[in-house]
Structures are given as structure tokens and as C-alpha cells.
N, C-alpha and C positions, 0 to 999 in steps of 0.2 A: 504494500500500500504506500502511495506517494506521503510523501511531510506533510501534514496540514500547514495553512499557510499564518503567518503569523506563529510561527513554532516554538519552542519554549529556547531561554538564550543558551546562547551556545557553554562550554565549559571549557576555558574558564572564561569569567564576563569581562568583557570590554571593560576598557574605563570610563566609556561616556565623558570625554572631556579632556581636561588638562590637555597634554602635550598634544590629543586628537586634534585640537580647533588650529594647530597650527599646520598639521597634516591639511585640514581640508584645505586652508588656505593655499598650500603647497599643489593640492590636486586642484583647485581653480587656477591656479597657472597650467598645470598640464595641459585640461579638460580644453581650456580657453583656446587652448595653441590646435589641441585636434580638430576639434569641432568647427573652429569659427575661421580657419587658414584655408579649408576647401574654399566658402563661401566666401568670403573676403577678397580671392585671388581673381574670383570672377570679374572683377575692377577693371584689369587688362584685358579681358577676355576681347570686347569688343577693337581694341585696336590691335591686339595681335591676331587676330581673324582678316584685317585688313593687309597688316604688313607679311603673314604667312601666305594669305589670299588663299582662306580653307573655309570651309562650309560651317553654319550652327551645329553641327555633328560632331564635327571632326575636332572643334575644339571644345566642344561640351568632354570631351574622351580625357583632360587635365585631369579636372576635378575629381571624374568619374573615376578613370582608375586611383589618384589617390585616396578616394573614398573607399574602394573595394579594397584594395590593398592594406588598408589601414584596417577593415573589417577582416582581412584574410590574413592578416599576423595575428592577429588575437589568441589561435594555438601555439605557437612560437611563442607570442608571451609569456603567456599561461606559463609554459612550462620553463622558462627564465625566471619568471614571480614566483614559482614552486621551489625553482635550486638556491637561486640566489637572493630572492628579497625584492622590493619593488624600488628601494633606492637607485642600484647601480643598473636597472632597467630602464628607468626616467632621465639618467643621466646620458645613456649610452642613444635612447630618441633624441632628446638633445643635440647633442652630437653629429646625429645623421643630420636631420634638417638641415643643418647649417649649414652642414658638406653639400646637402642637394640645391639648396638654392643660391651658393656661388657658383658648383658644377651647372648648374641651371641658366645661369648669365651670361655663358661662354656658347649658349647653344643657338644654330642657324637654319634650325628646322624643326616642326609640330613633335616628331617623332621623337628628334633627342630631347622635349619639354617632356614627352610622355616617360622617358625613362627619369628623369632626374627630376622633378616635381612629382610626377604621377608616382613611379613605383618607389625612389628613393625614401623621397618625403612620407610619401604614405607608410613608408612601413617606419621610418623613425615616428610618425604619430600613433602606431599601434605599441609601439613600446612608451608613447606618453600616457594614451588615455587608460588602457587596461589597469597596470598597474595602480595607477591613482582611485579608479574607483574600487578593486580588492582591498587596498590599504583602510579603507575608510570603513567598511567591513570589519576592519580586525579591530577598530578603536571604537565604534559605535553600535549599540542592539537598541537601548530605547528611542536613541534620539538620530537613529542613522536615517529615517525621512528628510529629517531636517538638515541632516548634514549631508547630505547627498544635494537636495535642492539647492543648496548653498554654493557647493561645489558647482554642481551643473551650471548655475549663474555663472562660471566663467566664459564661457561660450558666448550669452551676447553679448558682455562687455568688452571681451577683444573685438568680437564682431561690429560694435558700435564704434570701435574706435580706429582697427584696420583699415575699414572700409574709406572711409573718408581719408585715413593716413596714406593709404594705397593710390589714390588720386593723385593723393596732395606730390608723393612721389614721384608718381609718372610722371605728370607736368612738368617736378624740376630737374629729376636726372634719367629719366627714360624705363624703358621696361626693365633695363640690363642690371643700369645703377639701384633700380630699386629690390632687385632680386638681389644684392649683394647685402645692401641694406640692413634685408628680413632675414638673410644665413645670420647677422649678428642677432639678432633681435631673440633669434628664436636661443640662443646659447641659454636665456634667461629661463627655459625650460630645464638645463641642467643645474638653477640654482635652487630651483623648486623642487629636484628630485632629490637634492642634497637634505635636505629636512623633511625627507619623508624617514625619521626613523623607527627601529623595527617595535612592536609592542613589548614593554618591559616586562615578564611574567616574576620577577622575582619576590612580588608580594604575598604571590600563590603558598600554598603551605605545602609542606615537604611529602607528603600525601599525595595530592594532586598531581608531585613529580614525578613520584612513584611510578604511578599509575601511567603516567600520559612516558615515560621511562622505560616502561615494561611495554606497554604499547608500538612505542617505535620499535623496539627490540624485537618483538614482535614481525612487524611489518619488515623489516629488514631482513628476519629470516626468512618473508615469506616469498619478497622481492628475489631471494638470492634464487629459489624453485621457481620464478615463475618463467614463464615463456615470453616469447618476445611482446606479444600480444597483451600477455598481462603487465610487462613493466611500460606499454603506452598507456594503460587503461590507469597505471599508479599515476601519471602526470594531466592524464585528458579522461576523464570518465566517462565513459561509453556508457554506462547504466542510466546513464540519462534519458538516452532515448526509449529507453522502457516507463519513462516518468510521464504522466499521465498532464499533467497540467505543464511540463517545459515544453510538450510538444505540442501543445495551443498557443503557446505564447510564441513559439517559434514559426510553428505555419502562417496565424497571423503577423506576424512582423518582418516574414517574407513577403505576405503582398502588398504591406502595408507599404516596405521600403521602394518598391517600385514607381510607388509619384510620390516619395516623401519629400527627396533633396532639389527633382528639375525643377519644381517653381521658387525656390530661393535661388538655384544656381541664376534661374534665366528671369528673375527679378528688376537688375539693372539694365540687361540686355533688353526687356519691353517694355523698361519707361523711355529708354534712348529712343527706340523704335517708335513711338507714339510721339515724340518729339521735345522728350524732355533732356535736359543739356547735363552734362555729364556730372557735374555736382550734386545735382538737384535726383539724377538716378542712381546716385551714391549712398544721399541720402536717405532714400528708402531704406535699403538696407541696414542706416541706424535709427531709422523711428523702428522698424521690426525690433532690432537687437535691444532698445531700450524699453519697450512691452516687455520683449521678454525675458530680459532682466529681472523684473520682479513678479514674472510669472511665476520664476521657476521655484524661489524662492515660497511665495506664496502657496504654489501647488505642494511645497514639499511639509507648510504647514499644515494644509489642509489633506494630506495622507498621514501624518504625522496624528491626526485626531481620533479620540477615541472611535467616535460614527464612522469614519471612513475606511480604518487601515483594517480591522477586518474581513471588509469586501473591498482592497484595495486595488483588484483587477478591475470593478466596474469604474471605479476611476476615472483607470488608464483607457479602458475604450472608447469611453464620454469623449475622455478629449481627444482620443485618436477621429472621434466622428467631427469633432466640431472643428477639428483642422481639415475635414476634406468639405466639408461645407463649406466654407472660408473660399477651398479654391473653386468650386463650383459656382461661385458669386464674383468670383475675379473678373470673369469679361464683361459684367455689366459697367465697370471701374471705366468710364471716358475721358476722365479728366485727371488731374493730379490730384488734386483735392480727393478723388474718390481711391485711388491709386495709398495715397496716407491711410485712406480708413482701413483699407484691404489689411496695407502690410500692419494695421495694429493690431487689428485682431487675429491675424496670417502669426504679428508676434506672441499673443495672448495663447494662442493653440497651439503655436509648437513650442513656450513653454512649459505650459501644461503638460506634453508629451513627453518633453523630456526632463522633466523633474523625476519624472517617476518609472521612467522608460528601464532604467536597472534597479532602481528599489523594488520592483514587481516580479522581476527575475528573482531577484533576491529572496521577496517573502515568499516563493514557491520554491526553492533550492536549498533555500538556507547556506549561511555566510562561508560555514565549511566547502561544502561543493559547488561556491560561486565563480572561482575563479575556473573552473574547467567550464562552467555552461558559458561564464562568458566568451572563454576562449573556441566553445562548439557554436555558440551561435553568433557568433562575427565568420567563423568559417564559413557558415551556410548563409550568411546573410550578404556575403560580400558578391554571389551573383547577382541579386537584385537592384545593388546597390552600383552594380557596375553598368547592367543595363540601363535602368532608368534613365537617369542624363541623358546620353545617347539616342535614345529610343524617342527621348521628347524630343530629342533636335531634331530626331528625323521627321517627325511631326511635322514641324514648323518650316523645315524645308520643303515637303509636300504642299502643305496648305498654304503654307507663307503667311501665316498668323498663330498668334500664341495664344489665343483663346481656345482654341481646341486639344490645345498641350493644358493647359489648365484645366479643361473642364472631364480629360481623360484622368488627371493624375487625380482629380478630386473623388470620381469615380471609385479608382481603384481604394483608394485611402477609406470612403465610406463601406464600401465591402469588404477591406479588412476591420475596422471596428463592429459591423454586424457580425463577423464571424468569430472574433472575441467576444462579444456579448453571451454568444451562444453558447460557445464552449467552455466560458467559464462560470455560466448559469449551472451547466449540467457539473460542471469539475465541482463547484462548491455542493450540488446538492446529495454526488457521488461520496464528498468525502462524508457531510453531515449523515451518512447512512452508514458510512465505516466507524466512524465515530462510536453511533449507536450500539452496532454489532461489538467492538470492542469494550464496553462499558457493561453487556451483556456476559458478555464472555465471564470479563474481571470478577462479575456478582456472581455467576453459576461456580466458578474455581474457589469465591474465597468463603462464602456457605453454602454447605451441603442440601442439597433438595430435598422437599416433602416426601418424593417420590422413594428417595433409596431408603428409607426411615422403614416403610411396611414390609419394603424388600427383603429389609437383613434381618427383621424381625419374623418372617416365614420363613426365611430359613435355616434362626436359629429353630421355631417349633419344629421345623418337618425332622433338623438333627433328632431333639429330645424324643418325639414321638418313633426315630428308627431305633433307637436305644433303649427307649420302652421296651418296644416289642421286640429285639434283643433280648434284654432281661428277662421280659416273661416269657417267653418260651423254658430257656431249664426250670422255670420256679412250677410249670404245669407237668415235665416232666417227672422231678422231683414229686410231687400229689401223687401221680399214677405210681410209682416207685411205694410209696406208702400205703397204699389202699392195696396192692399185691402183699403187701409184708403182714400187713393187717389180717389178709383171706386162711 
């Protein structure tokens, strides 16, 4: 039977606090640099579409594969944050960025962008973001809603400030200078992973070492017999996908990723397009980023509540529906003014999505087995996330209008919220019946039933009554014996 969700804290408990608040702040630098560096980049998109003279497609394929790729290290991660801790993992994404967007500066075609932005970058962002959100896990149970919302808040606020900085760049030193620029910029990711330190257990009592001592010891000899098969299952958990509720969260957040990221990617690109001037479609992208700045926050109070965090799945699909309605209302947007209202509530619903988008993973997995789901479902999620983009520029080069790219991806995004809805109706009503059965169970094991009472009482009579009549048989012989002696 799957975790119930909301599961009891793990052992031993987080410290809710102290050194944690400075961990999160450590993971809003990470968070901020993965998330908000795809979307941010889109800045150049439209003049290096001109100076490569490449299609909405073709350069929609940047973003895209640094997206997937950032989604497709996540097992890679994982199993880095398993040997070595999340510090020198954050340090070492760091690091790549940097190298990818100087080697990035030096490039004289779409293709060498896709390798050195796309796949470089991307995969030093999957050793940003992974780690940062596991670490937060290990320091927070009651209040990790909150701490995660917090965190996530890093993402608009580099986004609110990239964006417009990334302008402000090209204008003064070109696409080339400003790609040398952001290799510096991002180093400031390696100082954030330098204060991710590890959880201090030394409070713990000599008991608990014991035990959690014998355990590894344990697992070590079990490591040393196992098969090849088993020492990937110790780093990446396969048993996952026998889990009843990851594999709802997972199918929907496959369809879901497929029109989640092209209307932010192609946000600036259809206010230009409409005829708004390049600051002014910059912009957009920070009235979004500053909604959702205190989206996220907010959303992670209000899962954070007692009413909501134990159905903290219906939530997340609420607002997974209310960010594809958003884009389904995008093409009525004629003007700038209506364009603003779009991207406020466009910011209000993704961040409501993503306050909670791995606190949800979280309460169905539990904090121990979260770092292998995350790193299983960035694996399977980084096809979706690779097409999307892609798929909507091809859109918009067919039709030659982005309202039909919008009102597809809003589409998709509401049928996967119907389809979370459903399956986690049925996941919560599946477990509230295991529940029952186990509580029945517990009662039948720990007092004896009515029923075995008359049981063992017939057959303690049926013994005495074979024992009677045992007995009495010599005692009738004996009579007979007497009555001849008598004659």
C-alpha cells in the first residue's frame, strides 16, 4: 500500500528552522538561476532569429533543450545528492553555467547555441535546482510548505529582474558581451551552494545511532549481494513506479508540461509581434515575474494550512486548471493594457503551480524517497518539456499567429488538471478505505473475538465428555466382574 499523504515525520525530525532559513535562502539563489534563465534568455530570442535568419522553431529549440536537459539530469543528480551531499553539486552547476555561456559567446551558429546554452547550461541547472529543493526536505516537515514556497519565489524574482537586465545588455554590449556577462553572474550560484550545509544529526541520542548504524550496516551488506540492477534501484528507486499516487502525479504532469513553458517562452516574442517595442515586451515578463513572486509564497501559505495540506493534491490541480484558462483567454488580449492583465494572472497561476508543484511530490513520497522521484520524474518529464516549445513554434509558423499556440497549450494544461482531479479523487478515496481495512485489522489482532470464546469452550466439553466415556467404560466392566463373583 502506497504512504498516505501527509505521513507521519520522518526519523529523525528536521529542525524546522535555524541554520534551514538560510539553506532556503541558499536554494532561492539556485531555484532562481534554473527556472527563471530559460525564460529570461528569451530576450535575445527575437534578434538572434534575425541575425541567424532561423524560423520560431528553430530557435524556440535554446530554451527547449535547456529545459529538457535540465529535466533529464535530474537522475544524474539524484545520484550525486545521494554520494556526495547537495553542497558540492550546486557548486559544480555553478561552474558549468559559467563555462556554457562564455563557450556560448564564441558561437556562429543556432547549433553551437544548442550545444552550449541548451545542453551545457541545462544540465549545470539540473545540478542547481535538484539538489536545492532535496536539501530543504532534510531541514523542514512542518513548515517545509512554507519553505519550499519561499524558495520557489526565487524564480520570479531573477525573472523580474533578468529580463529587463537582458535588454538592458543587448543594447549596450551585444548578444556576445552579454553572454559573457551572465557566465559571471551565474558563479553567484556557487556561493549559494557553498551554505547549503549538511543536517547536523549530532543532537540525536546515541540510540537512534545505533539503530540508523546497524541499519546502514545492514544495507551495505546487502549492497555488497546485490546485482547490478539492485545497486541502481539503491541510488534511483524503481519501486516507484508501482506507487499508486506518483504515477498520477507523473502522467499528469506529462501532459501538463507540454503547453506549460511555450506561452512564457513566446510571451515577448507576441507582444513585439503585435507591435509593442522591445522594452515595453520585456516588460511583460516582469509584471508576470512580480505576481508571481508573491504567488508563490502565498500559495505555499495556503498549503501550509491546516484545511488544505491534507487534500493538498486538489490544490495543485485548481491551479494547474486556472493557468490553462488564463491561456485560453490570451487571444482575446488586443491591446497592451489587456496583454498586462493576461500576464498577471498568467503570473498568479503559475505561481500557484509552482509553489506546490514538489511539495505535492513530496507529500505522496515522503522526504526519504524524494530525491529518486524527483530525479525519475525530471527523467520522464524532460520529453514533454523538450517538445512543447518546438511544437508551438511550429504552430505559429503554420498559422503565422500565436493565438492558436495559446489556445492549444491552454487546452492541453486544462486536461491535465481534469485528469489530476480524477485520479486523485479516487487515490485519496482508495487510501481512506486502506486506512479502514488496517485499523480493522489492528482491532481483530489486538482483542480476541466473540466468536473463538464458544469455540475453545466446545472443545474443551467435547475433550471432558471423551474422557468421561473413557472412564466409564472399565468402571461398567468392573460391575459385570462383581455380579459374576457374587453368582
Amino acid at each position: 500500500m502506497p504512504p498516505s499523504p501527509s505521513a507521519p515525520p520522518p526519523n529523525p525530525i528536521p529542525p524546522d528552522g535555524g541554520w534551514g532559513w538560510v539553506v532556503v535562502g541558499a536554494s532561492f539563489i539556485s531555484i532562481g538561476f534554473s527556472y527563471a534563465f530559460p525564460k529570461a534568455i528569451t530576450v535575445f530570442f527575437k534578434d538572434i532569429q534575425q541575425i541567424f535568419n532561423t524560423t520560431y522553431s528553430e530557435i524556440a529549440w535554446i530554451s527547449s533543450i535547456m529545459l529538457a536537459v535540465m529535466y533529464a539530469g535530474g537522475p544524474i543528480s539524484s545520484i550525486l545528492v545521494n554520494n556526495y551531499g547537495s553542497r558540492p553539486v550546486v557548486i559544480l552547476g555553478g561552474l558549468l553555467c559559467c563555462v556554457a555561456m562564455i563557450l556560448a559567446s564564441f558561437s556562429t551558429s543556432v547549433i553551437q547555441l544548442y550545444l552550449t546554452v541548451g545542453f551545457l547550461g541545462g544540465l549545470g541547472l539540473a545540478f542547481n535546482l535538484q539538489p536545492a529543493l532535496t536539501i530543504i526536505g532534510k531541514y523542514f516537515y512542518r513548515k517545509r510548505p512554507m519553505a519550499n514556497g519561499l524558495a520557489m519565489t526565487g524564480s520570479p524574482v531573477f525573472l523580474s529582474t533578468l529580463a529587463p537586465f537582458n535588454q538592458y545588455l543587448f543594447n549596450t554590449y551585444g548578444w556576445k558581451g552579454s553572454f559573457l556577462i551572465l557566465g559571471g553572474i551565474f558563479l553567484h550560484a556557487c556561493v549559494g551552494g557553498s551554505l547549503m550545509r549538511p543536517v547536523d544529526l549530532k543532537e540525536h541520542t546515541s540510540q537512534s545511532k545505533n539503530t540508523i548504524a546497524a541499519k546502514e550496516d545492514s544495507g551495505i551488506k546487502k549492497a555488497s549481494k546485490a546485482s547490478t540492477i539492485g545497486k541502481i534501484n539503491k541510488y534511483l528507486d524503481f519501486t516507484l513506479f508501482k506507487h499508486r499516487g506518483f504515477l498520477i502525479y507523473l502522467s499528469g504532469n506529462v501532459i501538463m508540461f507540454l503547453g506549460f513553458f511555450a506561452p512564457v517562452i513566446f510571451l515577448a516574442p507576441y507582444a513585439k509581434d503585435r507591435g509593442v517595442s522591445e522594452y515595453y515586451a520585456a516588460a511583460l515578463l516582469s509584471v508576470m515575474a512580480f505576481v508571481d513572486m508573491f504567488a508563490r509564497p502565498i500559495g505555499g501559505l495556503i498549503a501550509n494550512s491546516k484545511l488544505v495540506r491534507p487534500r493538498i493534491q486538489y490544490f495543485f490541480s485548481l491551479a494547474v486548471m486556472f493557468n490553462g484558462v488564463c491561456h485560453l483567454l490570451c487571444p482575446l488580449a488586443d491591446s497592451y493594457t489587456a496583454l498586462v492583465v493576461y500576464a498577471i494572472f498568467f503570473g498568479y497561476g503559475f505561481g500557484s503551480v509552482s509553489s506546490v508543484l514538489f511539495e505535492t511530490l513530496m507529500d505522496l513520497v515522503g522526504a526519504a524517497r524524494f530525491s529518486s522521484a524527483v530525479g525519475l520524474v525530471t527523467i520522464v518529464e524532460c520529453a514533454p518539456v523538450l517538445l512543447g516549445p518546438p511544437l508551438a513554434g511550429k504552430l505559429v509558423d503554420i498559422t503565422g499567429d500565436y493565438k492558436y499556440m495559446y489556445l492549444a497549450s491552454g487546452a492541453i494544461v486544462v486536461t491535465a488538471s481534469i485528469w489530476l482531479l480524477i485520479g486523485n479523487a479516487i487515490n485519496y478515496r482508495l487510501l481512506a478505505k486502506e486506512r479502514k481495512k488496517e485499523k480493522g485489522r489492528r482491532k481483530r489482532s489486538a482483542s480476541p473475538s466473540k466468536e473463538t470464546e464458544p469455540l475453545s469452550k466446545s472443545k474443551h466439553e467435547e475433550l471432558s465428555v471423551e474422557v468421561s466415556k473413557v472412564h466409564s467404560i472399565p468402571s461398567e466392566k468392573g460391575r459385570e466382574k462383581e455380579r459374576e463373583s457374587n453368582i
